[in-house]
LOMIRO-614306 format. One line per 10 residues: number of its first residue (from 1); their letters; for each residue x, y, z of C-alpha. Coordinates in steps of 0.05 Angstrom, whole numbers, plus 32768, in hexadecimal, padded with zeros to 4 digits. Example, Ala and Ser with C-alpha at 12.3 -4.5 7.8 and 13.67 -1.06 7.14 Angstrom:
! residues 2
1> as> 80F6/7FA6/809C  8111/7FEB/808F
***
This chain:
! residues 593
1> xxxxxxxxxx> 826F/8120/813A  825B/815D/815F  826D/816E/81A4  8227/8166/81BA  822B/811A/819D  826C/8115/81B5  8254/8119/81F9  8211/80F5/81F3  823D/80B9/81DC  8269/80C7/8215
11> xxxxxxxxxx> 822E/80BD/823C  820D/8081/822C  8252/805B/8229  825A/8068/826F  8214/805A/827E  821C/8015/825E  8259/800B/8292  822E/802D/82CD  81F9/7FF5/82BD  822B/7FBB/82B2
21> xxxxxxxxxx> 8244/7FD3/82FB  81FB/7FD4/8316  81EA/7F8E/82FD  822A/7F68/8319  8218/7F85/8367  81D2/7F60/8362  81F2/7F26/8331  8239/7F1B/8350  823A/7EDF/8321  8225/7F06/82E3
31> xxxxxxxxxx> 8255/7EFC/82A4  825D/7F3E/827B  825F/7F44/822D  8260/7F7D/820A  8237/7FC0/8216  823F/7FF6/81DF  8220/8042/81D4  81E1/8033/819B  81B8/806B/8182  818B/8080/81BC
41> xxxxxxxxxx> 81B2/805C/81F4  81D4/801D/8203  81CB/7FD8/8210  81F5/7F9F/8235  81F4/7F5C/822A  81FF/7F31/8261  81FA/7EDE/8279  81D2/7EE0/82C0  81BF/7EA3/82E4  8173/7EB0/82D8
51> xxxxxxxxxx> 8146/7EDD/82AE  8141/7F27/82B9  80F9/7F4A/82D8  80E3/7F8E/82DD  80EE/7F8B/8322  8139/7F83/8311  8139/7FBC/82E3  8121/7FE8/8311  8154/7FCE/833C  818E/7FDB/8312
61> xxxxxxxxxx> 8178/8022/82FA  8176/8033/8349  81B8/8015/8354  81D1/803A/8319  81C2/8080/8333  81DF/8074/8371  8229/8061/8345  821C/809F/8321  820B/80CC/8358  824E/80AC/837F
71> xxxxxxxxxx> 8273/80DB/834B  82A7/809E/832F  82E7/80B7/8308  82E3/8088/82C4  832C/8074/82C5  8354/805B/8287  838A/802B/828C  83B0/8006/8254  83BD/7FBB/8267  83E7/7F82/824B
81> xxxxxxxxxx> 83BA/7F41/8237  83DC/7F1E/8271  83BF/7F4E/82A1  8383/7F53/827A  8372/7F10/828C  8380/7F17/82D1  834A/7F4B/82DC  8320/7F29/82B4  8327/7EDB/82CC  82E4/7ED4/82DA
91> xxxxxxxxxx> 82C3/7EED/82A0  82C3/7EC2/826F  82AB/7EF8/8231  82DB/7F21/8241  8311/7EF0/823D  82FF/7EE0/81F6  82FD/7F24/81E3  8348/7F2B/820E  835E/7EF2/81E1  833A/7F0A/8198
101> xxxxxxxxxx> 8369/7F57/81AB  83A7/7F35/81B3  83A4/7F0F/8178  8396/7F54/8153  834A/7F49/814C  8317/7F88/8164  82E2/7F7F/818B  82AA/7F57/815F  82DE/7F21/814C  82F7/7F44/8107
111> xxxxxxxxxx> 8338/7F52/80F5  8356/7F9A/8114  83A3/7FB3/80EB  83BB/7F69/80F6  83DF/7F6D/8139  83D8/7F6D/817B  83A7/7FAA/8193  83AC/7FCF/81CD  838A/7FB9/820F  8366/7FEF/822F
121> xxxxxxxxxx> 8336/7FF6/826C  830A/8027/828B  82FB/801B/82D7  82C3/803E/8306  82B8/802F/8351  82BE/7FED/834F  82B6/7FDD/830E  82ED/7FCD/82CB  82DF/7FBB/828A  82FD/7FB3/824C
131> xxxxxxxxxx> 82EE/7FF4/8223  8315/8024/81F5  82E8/805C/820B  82D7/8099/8207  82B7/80A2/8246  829C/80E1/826E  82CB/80F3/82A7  82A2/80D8/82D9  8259/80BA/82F1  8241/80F8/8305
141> xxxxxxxxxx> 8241/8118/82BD  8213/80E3/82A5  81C8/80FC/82B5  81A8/80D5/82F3  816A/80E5/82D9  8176/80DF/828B  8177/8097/827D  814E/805E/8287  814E/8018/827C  811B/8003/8240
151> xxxxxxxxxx> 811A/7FB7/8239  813B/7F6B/823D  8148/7F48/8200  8166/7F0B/81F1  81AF/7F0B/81CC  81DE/7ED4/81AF  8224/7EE8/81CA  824B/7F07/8181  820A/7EF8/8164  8211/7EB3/8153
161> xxxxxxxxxx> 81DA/7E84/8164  820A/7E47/8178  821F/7E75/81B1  820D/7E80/81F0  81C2/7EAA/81F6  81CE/7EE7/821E  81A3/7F1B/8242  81A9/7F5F/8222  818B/7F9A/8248  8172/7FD9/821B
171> xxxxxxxxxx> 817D/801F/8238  816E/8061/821F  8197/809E/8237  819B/80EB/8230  81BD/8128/823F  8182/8140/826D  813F/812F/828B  8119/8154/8257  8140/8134/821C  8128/80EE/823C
181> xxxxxxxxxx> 80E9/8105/824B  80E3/811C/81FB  80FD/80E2/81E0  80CE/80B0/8210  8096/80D8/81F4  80A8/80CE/81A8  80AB/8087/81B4  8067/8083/81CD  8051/80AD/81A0  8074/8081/8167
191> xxxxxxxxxx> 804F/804C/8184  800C/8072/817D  801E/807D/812D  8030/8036/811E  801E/802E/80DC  800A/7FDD/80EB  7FE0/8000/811C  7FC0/8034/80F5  7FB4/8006/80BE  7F8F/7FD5/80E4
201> xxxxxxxxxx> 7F6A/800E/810A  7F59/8033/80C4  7F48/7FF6/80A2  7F85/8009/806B  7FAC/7FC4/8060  7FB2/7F7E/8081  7FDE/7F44/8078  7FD0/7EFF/8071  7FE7/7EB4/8081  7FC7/7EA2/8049
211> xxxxxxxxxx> 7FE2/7ED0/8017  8027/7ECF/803B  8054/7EF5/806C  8069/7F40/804D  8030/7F3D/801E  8003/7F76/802B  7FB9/7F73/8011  7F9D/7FC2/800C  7F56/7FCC/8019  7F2A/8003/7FEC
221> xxxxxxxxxx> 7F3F/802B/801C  7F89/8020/801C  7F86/801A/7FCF  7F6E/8063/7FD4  7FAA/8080/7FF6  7FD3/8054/7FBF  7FB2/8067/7F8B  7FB8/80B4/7F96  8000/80B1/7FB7  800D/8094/7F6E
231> xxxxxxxxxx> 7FE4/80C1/7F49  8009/80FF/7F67  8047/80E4/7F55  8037/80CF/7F12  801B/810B/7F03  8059/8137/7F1A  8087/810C/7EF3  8058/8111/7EB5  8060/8159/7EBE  80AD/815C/7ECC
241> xxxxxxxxxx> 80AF/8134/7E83  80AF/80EA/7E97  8096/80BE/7E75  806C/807A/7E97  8080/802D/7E80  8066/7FF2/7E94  809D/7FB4/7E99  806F/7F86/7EBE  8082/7F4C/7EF0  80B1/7F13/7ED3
251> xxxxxxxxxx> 80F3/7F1A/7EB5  8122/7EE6/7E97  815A/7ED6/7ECF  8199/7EDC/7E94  8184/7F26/7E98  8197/7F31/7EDC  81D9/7F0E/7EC8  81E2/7F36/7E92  81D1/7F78/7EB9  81FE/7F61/7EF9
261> xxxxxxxxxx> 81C3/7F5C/7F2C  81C3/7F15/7F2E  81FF/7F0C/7F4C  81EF/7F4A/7F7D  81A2/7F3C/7F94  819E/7EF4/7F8B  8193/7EEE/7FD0  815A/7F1C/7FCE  812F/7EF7/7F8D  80FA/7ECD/7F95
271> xxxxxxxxxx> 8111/7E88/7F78  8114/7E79/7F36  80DC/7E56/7F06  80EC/7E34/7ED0  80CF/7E33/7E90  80EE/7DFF/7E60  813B/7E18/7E53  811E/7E5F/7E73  812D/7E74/7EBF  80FB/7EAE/7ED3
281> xxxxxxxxxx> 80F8/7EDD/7F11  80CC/7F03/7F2A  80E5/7F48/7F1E  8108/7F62/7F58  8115/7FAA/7F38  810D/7FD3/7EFC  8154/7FF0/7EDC  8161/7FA9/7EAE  811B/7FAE/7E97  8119/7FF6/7E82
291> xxxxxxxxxx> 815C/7FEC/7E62  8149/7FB1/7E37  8105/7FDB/7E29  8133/801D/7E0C  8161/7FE9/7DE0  811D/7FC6/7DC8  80FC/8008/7DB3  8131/800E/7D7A  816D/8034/7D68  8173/8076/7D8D
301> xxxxxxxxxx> 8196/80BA/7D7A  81AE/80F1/7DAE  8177/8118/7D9D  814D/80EB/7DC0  8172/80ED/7DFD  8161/80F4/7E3D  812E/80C3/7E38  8106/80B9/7E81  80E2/807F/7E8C  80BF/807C/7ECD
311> xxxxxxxxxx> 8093/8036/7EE2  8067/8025/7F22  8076/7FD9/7F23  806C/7FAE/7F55  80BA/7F85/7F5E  80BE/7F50/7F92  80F4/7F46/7FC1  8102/7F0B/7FEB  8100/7F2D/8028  811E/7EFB/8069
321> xxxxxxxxxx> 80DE/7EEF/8091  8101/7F07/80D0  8117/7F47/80A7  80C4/7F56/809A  809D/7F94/80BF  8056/7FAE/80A7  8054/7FDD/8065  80A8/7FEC/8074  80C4/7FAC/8061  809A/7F80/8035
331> xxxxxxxxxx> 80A9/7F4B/7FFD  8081/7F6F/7FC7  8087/7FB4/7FBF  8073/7FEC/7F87  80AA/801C/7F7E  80A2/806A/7F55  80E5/8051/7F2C  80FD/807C/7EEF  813B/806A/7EC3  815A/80A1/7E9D
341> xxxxxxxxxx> 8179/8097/7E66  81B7/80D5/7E50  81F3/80F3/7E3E  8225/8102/7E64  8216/814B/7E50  81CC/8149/7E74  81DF/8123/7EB6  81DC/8167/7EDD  819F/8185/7EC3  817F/813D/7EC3
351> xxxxxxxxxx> 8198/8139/7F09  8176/8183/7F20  812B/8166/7EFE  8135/8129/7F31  8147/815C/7F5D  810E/818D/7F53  80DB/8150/7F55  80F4/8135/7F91  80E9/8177/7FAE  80A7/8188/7FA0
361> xxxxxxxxxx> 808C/813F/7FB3  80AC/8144/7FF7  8096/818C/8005  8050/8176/7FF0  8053/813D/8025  8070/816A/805E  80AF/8148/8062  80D9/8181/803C  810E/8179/807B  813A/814A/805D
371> xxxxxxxxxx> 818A/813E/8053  81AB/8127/801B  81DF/80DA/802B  820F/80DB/7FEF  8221/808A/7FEE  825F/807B/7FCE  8279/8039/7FB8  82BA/8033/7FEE  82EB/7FF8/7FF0  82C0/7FC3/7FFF
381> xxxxxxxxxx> 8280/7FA1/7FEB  8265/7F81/7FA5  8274/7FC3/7F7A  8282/7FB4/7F2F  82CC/7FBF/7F24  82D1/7FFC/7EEE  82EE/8034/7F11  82F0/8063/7ED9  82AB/8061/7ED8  82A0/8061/7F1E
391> xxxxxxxxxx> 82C8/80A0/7F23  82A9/80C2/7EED  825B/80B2/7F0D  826E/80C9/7F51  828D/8106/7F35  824F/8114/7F14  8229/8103/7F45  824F/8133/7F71  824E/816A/7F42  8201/8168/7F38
401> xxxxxxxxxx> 8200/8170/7F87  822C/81B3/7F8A  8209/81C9/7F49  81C5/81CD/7F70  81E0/81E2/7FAE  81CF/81A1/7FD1  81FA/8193/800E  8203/814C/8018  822D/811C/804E  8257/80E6/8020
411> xxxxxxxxxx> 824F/80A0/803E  8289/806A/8027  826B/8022/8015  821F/8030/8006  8221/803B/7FBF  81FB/800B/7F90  8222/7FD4/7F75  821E/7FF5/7F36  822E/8045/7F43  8226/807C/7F7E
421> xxxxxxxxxx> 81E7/809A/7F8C  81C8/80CF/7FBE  8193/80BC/7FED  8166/80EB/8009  8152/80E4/8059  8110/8102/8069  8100/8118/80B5  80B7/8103/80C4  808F/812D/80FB  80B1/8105/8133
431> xxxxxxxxxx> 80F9/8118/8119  8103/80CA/8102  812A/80CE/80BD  8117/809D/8083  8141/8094/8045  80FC/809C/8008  8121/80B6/7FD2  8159/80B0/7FA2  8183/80BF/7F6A  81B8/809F/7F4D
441> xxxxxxxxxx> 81F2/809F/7F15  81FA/805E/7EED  8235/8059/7EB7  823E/800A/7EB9  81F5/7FE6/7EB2  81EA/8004/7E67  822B/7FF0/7E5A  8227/7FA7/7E6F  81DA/7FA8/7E57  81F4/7FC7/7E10
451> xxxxxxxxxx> 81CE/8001/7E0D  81DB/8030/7DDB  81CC/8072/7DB8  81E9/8090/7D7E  8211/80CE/7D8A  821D/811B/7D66  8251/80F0/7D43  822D/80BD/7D27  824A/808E/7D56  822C/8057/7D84
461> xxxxxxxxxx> 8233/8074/7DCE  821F/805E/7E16  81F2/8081/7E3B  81EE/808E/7E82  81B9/8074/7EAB  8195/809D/7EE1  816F/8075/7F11  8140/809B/7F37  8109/808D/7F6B  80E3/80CE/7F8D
471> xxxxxxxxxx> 80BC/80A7/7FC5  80DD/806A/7FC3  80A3/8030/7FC9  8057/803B/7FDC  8055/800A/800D  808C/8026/803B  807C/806D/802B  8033/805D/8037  8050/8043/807B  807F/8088/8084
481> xxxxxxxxxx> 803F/80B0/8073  8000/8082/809E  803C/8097/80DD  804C/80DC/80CA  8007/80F6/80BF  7FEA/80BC/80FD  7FB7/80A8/80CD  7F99/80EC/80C4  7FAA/80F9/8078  7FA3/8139/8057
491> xxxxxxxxxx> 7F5E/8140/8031  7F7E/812E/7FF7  7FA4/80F1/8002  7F65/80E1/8039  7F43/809D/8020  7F06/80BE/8035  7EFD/8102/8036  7EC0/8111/8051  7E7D/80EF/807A  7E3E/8109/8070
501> xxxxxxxxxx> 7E10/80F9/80B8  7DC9/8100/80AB  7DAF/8113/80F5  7D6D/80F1/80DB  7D77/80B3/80AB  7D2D/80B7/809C  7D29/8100/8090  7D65/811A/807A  7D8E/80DE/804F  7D71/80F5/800A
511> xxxxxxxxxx> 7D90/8131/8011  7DD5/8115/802C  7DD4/80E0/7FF0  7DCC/811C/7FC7  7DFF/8148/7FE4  7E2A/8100/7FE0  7E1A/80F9/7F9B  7E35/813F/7F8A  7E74/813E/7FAA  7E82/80F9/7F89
521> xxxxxxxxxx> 7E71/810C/7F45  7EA8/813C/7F51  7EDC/8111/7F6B  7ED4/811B/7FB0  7ECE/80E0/7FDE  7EA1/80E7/8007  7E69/80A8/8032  7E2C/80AC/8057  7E25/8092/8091  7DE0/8077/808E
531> xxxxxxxxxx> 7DEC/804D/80DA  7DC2/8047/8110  7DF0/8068/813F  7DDA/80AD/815B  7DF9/80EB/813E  7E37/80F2/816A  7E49/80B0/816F  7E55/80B8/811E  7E77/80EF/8125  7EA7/80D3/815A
541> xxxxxxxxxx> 7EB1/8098/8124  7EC0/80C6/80E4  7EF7/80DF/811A  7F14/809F/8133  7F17/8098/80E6  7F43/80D5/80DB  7F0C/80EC/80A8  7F15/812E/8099  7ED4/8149/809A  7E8F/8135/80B5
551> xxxxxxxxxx> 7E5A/8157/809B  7E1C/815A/80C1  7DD1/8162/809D  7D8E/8171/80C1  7D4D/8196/80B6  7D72/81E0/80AC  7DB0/81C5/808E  7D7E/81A0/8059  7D50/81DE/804E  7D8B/820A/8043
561> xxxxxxxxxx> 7DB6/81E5/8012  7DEC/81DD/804B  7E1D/81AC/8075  7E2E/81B0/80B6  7E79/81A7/80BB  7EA7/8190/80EB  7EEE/8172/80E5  7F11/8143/80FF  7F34/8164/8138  7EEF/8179/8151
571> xxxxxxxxxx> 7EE9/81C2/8135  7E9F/81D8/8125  7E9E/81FE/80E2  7E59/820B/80E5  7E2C/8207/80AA  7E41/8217/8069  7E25/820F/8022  7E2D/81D0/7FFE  7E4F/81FB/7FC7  7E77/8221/7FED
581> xxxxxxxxxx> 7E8B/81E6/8019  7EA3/81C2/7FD3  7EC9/81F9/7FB9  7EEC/81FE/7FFC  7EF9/81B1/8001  7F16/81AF/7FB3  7F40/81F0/7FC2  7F69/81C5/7FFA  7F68/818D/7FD4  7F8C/81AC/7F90
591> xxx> 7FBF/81C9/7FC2  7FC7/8183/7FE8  7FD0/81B5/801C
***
């Protein structure tokens, strides 16, 4: 953690005691739980004898600048669990968590090294809690102008619903005025791109209690923006020598058992239907399916090898209801998946054409500020037990990262249950990161599947799988891209590029049907507004529509074989040739610039 982190957590963990401090002088009463640093802030949970109002917010952040601006030493102390209790005799949280430490448990109830821990506290003014730290040396070096308290939620106490309900107060802080000030503004801002938002503004995608909760239905419009993200991609992996399947939407359920994903994502399948002695599933993702397709093809040699099979299929996850938001988290989903099937010998360059391809598609969508998450298996979680070839696909792995230069940040515990992989994390325009792509080494499925090629030695071999995704699913990165962009696409991913506005329906819509008619028949797509509204109240709709261009046509624009054309951001171009204006429009949108 860097020094500048350091001290930002330094800062909120006092904060969260400065608050806890604030809220027992106006609740005397008020039972105290636990109130740790998050990213962004804090939050406290506490049990108050009535509900919490704005009014009492306002009254707690006042109460806390006047603790921090008393300049309170944070002072540590290490205390048996006798005294413990003492200082804590009225609180009855804390005396669970007193009696969880000396029984060698940490904090959230698990087991710590066995053994009693040690008891520590920090004290401020007039205020002690339990805490191991660290803390900043005192109130004053926390900013009395850099936090602020965001919101009340409710909270069962260790997150158990049988417990007790607590009230948890959500605070941001910062290092400085301006950082708060930034950070206040990107959440408003976040707000203002909300995909759900956009898409119900644009008209892109709704959902349905009818159809069902995380099942998105896509208007023509939305379908557009599909369709070409899809398109694009296909068409890059076509040219990086992929080759396109199709695997469609039901798979027998003894596959997954076969394959090991059964006893990994049962949770997350839809349940089962039965077909006579057959169990089927809706296919929850590709790599079984693509596996069973390269054994069904027929006996292959090395020379075949790689082999690259890349599918947009729609798998189907069984998403908790609670667990559901917008295009980000939905129960059907189409992913850009590829399988690669090679030798050990090709992992690395197979590795740098994943690489290459992830590239370019991220560049192309502005998000080419991105760092690499290596996820290894670690010591716990459902991993499949072969650690020969767990150690041979993370070194691989690892060596097709230094080959290409790529510097990554090795993460213990996140690896697939079936080998290591490297996630890329792509910074939007608001700084937020989102893990789209992926890549990842696979030496156990083709095994267990019994996948084979035969070898330079005329012997039956393994091969190693590749599994590969370059923008993850459309839905979500529809989602990441309706937010990044706020709804105003570039022309060519736009769902409509361009409205013509006839300033005279009467006089002047033959010749924007016709200039319509040419731009279409060239695969630009482009409507006429053919309303009653008056000129600039079209125009003001083609820009709360984030259409690119407008494109205006009168007497002069008609006689001269021109458009008027404005964009979207309100810049007059003037009039320019039809011609001209097309060549212009299909030069931006060839460099999806």
């Amino acid at each position: 953690m860097s020094a500048v982190h350091d001290q930002l957590y330094k800062i909120r963990h006092s904060a969260a005691h400065v608050m806890a401090q604030a809220v027992r002088e106006i609740f005397p009463a008020a039972s105290i739980a636990i109130g740790p640093p998050i990213d962004d802030g804090f939050y406290y949970d506490f049990d108050l004898p009535r509900a919490l109002t704005p009014d009492d917010l306002a009254d707690i952040e006042s109460r806390m600048r006047r603790i921090i601006n008393g300049k309170h030493a944070f002072v540590y102390r290490e205390v048996t669990a006798a005294e413990a209790r003492v200082i804590f005799a009225d609180q009855a949280y804390k005396l669970e968590l007193i009696d969880g430490l000396a029984a060698g448990q940490d904090e959230n109830g698990g087991a710590a090294n066995g053994s009693a821990v040690v008891i520590s506290t920090y004290k401020q003014d007039t205020f002690e809690d339990l805490c191991r730290g660290p803390h900043v040396a005192n109130t004053k070096e926390i900013p009395a102008d850099g936090f602020k308290l965001m919101s009340v939620a409710g909270a069962y106490w260790r997150g158990d619903e049988k417990r007790p309900q607590l009230q948890r107060i959500y605070a941001t802080a910062w290092e400085s005025k301006a950082a708060l000030e930034h950070y206040l503004f990107q959440l408003e801002e976040a707000k203002r791109r909300d995909h759900r938002k956009l898409g119900r503004e644009l008209g892109l995608f709704y959902f349905s209690e009818d159809v069902g909760a995380g099942l998105p239905l896509f208007t023509p419009k939305g379908e557009m923006i599909r369709y070409q993200m899809e398109s694009y991609v296909r068409e890059a992996q076509t040219r990086h020598g992929y080759q396109h399947v199709w695997t469609g939407h039901l798979v027998k359920e003894t596959l997954y058992h076969k394959s090991g994903h059964y006893d990994n994502y049962r949770d997350s399948m839809f349940p089962p239907m039965v077909d006579g002695d057959s169990i089927f599933r809706l296919k929850p993702m590709n790599c079984p399916s693509h596996m069973t397709l390269f054994k069904e093809m027929g006996r292959h040699s090395y020379r075949e090898l790689p082999m690259r099979f890349a599918e947009f299929a729609t798998l189907y996850r069984y998403e908790d209801s609670g667990a559901l938001s917008g295009l980000t988290r939905v129960r059907s989903l189409t992913q850009d998946d590829c399988h690669v099937f090679c030798t050990p010998d090709q992992i690395q360059e197979e590795f740098s054409r994943c690489l290459k391809l992830i590239k370019e598609v991220l560049t192309t969508y502005t998000l080419s500020d991105y760092r690499v998450r290596l996820s290894l298996r670690g010591n716990e979680g459902k991993f499949v037990n072969d650690d020969d070839k767990w150690e041979r696909a993370t070194a691989a792995l690892k060596s097709a990262l230094d080959a290409n230069g790529v510097s990554y940040e090795a993460v213990e515990g996140e690896a697939a249950f079936y080998g290591p992989k490297a996630d890329f994390l792509a910074k939007d325009v608001l700084g937020r990161e989102w893990q789209l792509s992926t890549i990842q080494i696979d030496f156990i499925q083709p095994a267990r599947l019994g996948v084979e090629y035969v070898g330079e030695d005329s012997q039956m071999h393994t091969p190693v799988l590749i599994h590969r995704a370059v923008t993850g699913s459309t839905e979500r990165f529809m989602a990441v891209m309706i937010e990044h962009f706020a709804g105003a696409f570039p022309l060519w991913l736009a769902p409509i590029q361009a409205v013509i506005i006839p300033i005279s329906d009467e006089k002047h819509s033959e010749f924007a049907l016709a200039v319509q008619a040419k731009m279409a028949a060239l695969g630009m797509r482009v409507e006429v507004n053919m309303g009653r509204d008056r000129m600039q109240a079209k125009i003001r709709d083609a820009q709360m529509q984030k259409v690119p261009y407008m494109l205006i046509v009168g007497d002069r624009e008609a006689a001269a074989g021109a458009i008027a054309v404005r964009t979207r951001t309100g810049e007059d171009l003037g009039a320019i040739a039809v011609d001209d204006f097309i060549a212009r429009a299909q030069a931006e949108i060839a460099a999806k610039s």
